[in-house]
N, C-alpha and C positions, 0 to 999 in steps of 0.2 A: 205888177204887184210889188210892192215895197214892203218891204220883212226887216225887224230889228235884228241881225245875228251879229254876236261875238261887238257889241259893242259900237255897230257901226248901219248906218242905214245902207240898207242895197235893193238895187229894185231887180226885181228878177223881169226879164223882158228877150223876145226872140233876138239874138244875133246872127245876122245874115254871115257875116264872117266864118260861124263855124254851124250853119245851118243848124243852128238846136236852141232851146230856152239854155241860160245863164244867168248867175248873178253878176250884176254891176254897183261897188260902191260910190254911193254917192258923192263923198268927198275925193274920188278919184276924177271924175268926170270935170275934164278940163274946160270941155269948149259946149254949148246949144246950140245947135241951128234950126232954125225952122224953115220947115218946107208947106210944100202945097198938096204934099199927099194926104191922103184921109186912112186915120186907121180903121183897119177891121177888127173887128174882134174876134176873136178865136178862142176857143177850151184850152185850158190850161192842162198839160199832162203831168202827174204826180213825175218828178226829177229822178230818173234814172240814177242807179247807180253804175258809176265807170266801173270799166269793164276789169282791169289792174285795181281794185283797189282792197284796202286791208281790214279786215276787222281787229279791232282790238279790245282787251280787255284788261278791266284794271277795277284795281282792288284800293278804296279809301278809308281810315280814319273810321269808325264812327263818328266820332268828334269833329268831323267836316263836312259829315254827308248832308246837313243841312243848308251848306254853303255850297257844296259842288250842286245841288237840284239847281239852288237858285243862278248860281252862274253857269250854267251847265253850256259846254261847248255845241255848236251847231252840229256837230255828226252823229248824235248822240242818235240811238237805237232803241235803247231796251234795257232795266234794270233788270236786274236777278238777287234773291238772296239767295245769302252762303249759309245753307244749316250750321254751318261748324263756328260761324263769327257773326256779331253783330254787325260786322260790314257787309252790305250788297257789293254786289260787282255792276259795276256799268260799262255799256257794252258799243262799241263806237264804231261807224263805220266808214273809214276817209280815204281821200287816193294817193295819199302822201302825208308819208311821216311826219314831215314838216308841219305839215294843216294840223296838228294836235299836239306836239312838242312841247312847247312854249308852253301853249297852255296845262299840259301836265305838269311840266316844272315848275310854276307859278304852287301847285302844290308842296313842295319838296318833298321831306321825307314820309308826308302822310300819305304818300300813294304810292302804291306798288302795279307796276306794269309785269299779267300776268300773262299775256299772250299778247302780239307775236313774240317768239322769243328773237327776230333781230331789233327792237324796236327794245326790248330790254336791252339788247348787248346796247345801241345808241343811248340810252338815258345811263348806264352804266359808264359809257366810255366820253359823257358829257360829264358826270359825277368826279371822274377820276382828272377829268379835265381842270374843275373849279375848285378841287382841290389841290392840284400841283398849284395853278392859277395865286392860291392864296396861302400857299405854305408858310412862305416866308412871313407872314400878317401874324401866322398861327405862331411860329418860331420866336417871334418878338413879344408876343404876348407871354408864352410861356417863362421866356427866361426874364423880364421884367415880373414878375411874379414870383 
């Protein structure tokens, strides 16, 4: 099956290496070979969720929620409204921080990571990062000013 997610064509298809269905992106695949085997076909099973992994939850913008649907990350679960805000919560379920990160940060400050709380402390101590990172850009600006 070939699925457009996060930008990039991946076909999903059985891998004997780790005995289970996977995705593979297309612009990763280096080499073709063909062979003389004949596929079979087989039922496709709905993709298990790994066994480690995290749900998270995060709070956007109004003012964005029409941009985060349409770009909406591939582990994406389940929207929720917030009685108390115009903002829904969307609701994500990945097996590593890493797989959502990025693409949270591409938001900046319009999104707030409400659960896990280590996955806040990480965008937190990435924030304090890009800010030490560019102090000195800030320092210059001010005192030219």
């Amino acid at each position: 099956r070939l699925d457009y997610i996060d930008k990039a064509w991946q076909l999903r298809a059985y891998c004997r290496l780790k005995d289970d269905q996977r995705y593979f992106r297309l612009d990763r695949i280096d080499q073709l070979t063909f062979t003389s085997e004949i596929f079979a076909p087989r039922a496709l099973t709905p993709a298990s969720l790994p066994v480690n992994s995290w749900r998270v939850i995060v709070r956007f913008d109004a003012s964005i929620t029409r941009w985060v649907r349409e770009e909406q990350h591939f582990s994406f679960v389940c929207e929720i409204q917030d009685e108390n805000t115009s903002s829904p919560k969307m609701v994500y379920q990945v097996s590593s921080f890493q797989k959502i990160l990025g693409w949270l940060l591409r938001w900046g400050d319009q999104m707030e990571v409400l659960e896990p709380d280590e996955l806040r402390t990480i965008i937190a101590q990435t924030a304090a990062h890009l800010m030490t990172r560019h102090q000195a850009a800030t320092e210059s600006i001010q005192n030219s000013g």
